[in-house]
C-alpha positions, 0 to 999 in steps of 0.5 A: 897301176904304177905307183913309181917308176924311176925315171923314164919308161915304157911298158908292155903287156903280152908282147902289145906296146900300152904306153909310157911315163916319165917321172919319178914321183908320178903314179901312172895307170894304163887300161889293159882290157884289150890286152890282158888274157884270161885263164893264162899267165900274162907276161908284164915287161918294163923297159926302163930308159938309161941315164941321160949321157949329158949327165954323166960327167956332172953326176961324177964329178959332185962326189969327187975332189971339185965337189962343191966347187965351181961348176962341179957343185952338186946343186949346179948338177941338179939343175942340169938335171931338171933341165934335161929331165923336165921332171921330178927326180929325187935330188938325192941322187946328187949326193949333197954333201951328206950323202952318197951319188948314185943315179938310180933307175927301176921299179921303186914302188908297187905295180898292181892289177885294178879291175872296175867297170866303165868308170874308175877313181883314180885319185881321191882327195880329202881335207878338212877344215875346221870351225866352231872353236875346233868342235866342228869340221867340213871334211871335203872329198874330191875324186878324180874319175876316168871314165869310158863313156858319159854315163850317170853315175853316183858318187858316195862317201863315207867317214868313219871312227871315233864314234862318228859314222857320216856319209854322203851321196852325190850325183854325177853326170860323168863324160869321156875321160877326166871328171872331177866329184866333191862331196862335203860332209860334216863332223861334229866334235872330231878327235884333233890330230897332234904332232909328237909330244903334243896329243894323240894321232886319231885317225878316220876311215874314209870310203868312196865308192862310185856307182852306176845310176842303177846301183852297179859298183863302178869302183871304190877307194879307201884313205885314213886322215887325221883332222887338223888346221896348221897355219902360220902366226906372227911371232909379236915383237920379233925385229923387223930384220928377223928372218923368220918372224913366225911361228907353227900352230897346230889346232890353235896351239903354237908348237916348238919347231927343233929341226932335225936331218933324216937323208934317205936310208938307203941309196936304193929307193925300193929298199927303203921303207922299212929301215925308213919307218924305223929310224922315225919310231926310234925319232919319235922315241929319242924325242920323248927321252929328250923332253923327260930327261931335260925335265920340260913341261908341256908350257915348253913343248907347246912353245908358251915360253 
């Protein structure tokens, strides 16, 4: 299992060709039985594919003196790059006018080893909706399932945390290759997710676990979520020439947007998720300072005045 390759690449295990992906943001998966060995160390090889030539002279010159000029614009760049890719890739890459533009390449996210039976979850799903004046939700769970074989299967879910504990079976019917499974369960008064500054972030555990008919364990998947609705409002009485005549609501409540700026905090992909998550927790805590130092009460945070 890949969770990101950046950009283009092909993969080989024990020296027998498995497969290949393009996409940067694409998690990709290959079955390796017929070429993992057992008991020995295996050898795993990833030939990642070189910058594309046609983008080379434009990646250059966004950050030179014509940057942000002309043909030379570093939004005119990604275009190119989009249409030479025909896939996702970070836009970053291009600078913009407050960053840095460099093309990167390699492993930026996990690869990992998954063992299972003859069929696998292979992406998990879950929303919620609520109801009831926010006391009651439906948490949907929608699986995406590989298998090798039709085979009957059982599809079960569980959700858990704050004092509830729900669960659910479903029963499938699997074919060869791509299935999808649903299964709705409901929750009873849920502990609603807040932004910052606005409540509490409970979370639930979710747990999926596919079975054969018999019982056997096929595969299981496991996920947090944070049960909320977020919908846009008409802001009333906003000038018909406003150019953005609405407002966020959060579980009822309309919420302050201030927009703020967070560029990538190192050109280097793989480097980022610590220095990332520290510089949102030390958001997080500017955003209190703020509001305690200006003395604004929860009527403003809440957007009522």
């Amino acid at each position: 299992m890949f969770d990101g390759v950046d950009f283009d690449c092909q993969v080989w295990l024990n020296g027998k060709w498995i497969g290949r992906n393009a996409g940067m943001f694409r998690r990709f998966w290959f079955d390796v039985t017929s070429a993992i060995q057992p008991d020995v160390t295996n050898r795993l090889a990833v030939r990642i594919s070189r910058m594309p030539e046609a983008l080379v002279h434009p990646l250059k010159a966004a950050d030179g003196d014509l940057s942000g000029k002309g043909e030379d614009f570093f939004g005119n760049g990604q275009h190119k790059m989009l249409r030479s890719l025909k896939d996702l890739k970070s836009a970053t890459n291009w600078g913009f006018d407050w960053g840095v533009n460099i093309w990167t390449l390699g492993i930026w996210k996990n690869v990992y080893l998954e063992m299972t039976g003859q069929a696998r979850i292979s992406w998990l799903q879950v929303q919620s909706r609520l109801s009831g004046h926010y006391r009651k939700a439906a948490v949907r769970c929608r699986a995406e399932i590989q298998s090798d074989s039709a085979v009957a299967a059982r599809f079960e879910v569980r959700l858990r945390g704050h004092g509830s504990d729900v669960s659910k079976v479903v029963n499938a019917s699997l074919k060869l290759g791509t299935n999808y499974v649903e299964a709705e369960l409901t929750l009873d008064n849920p502990a609603l997710w807040w932004p910052n500054g606005q409540g509490e972030q409970p979370l639930y555990d979710v747990e999926a676990v596919l079975k054969e008919a018999g019982g056997q364990c096929f595969d299981t998947k496991t996920t947090r979520i944070g049960v909320r609705e977020i919908r846009w409002g008409q802001v009333e009485g906003a000038p018909t020439n406003f150019i953005n005549p609405y407002r966020l609501f959060v579980n009822g409540q309309p919420v302050r947007m201030m927009g703020s700026n967070l560029i990538p905090p190192d050109p280097l992909f793989g480097r980022m998720p610590q220095r990332g998550l520290r510089l949102i927790e030390l958001a997080r805590a500017a955003w209190h300072e703020h509001i305690q130092a200006l003395g604004w009460g929860s009527d403003f945070v809440r957007g009522d005045v």
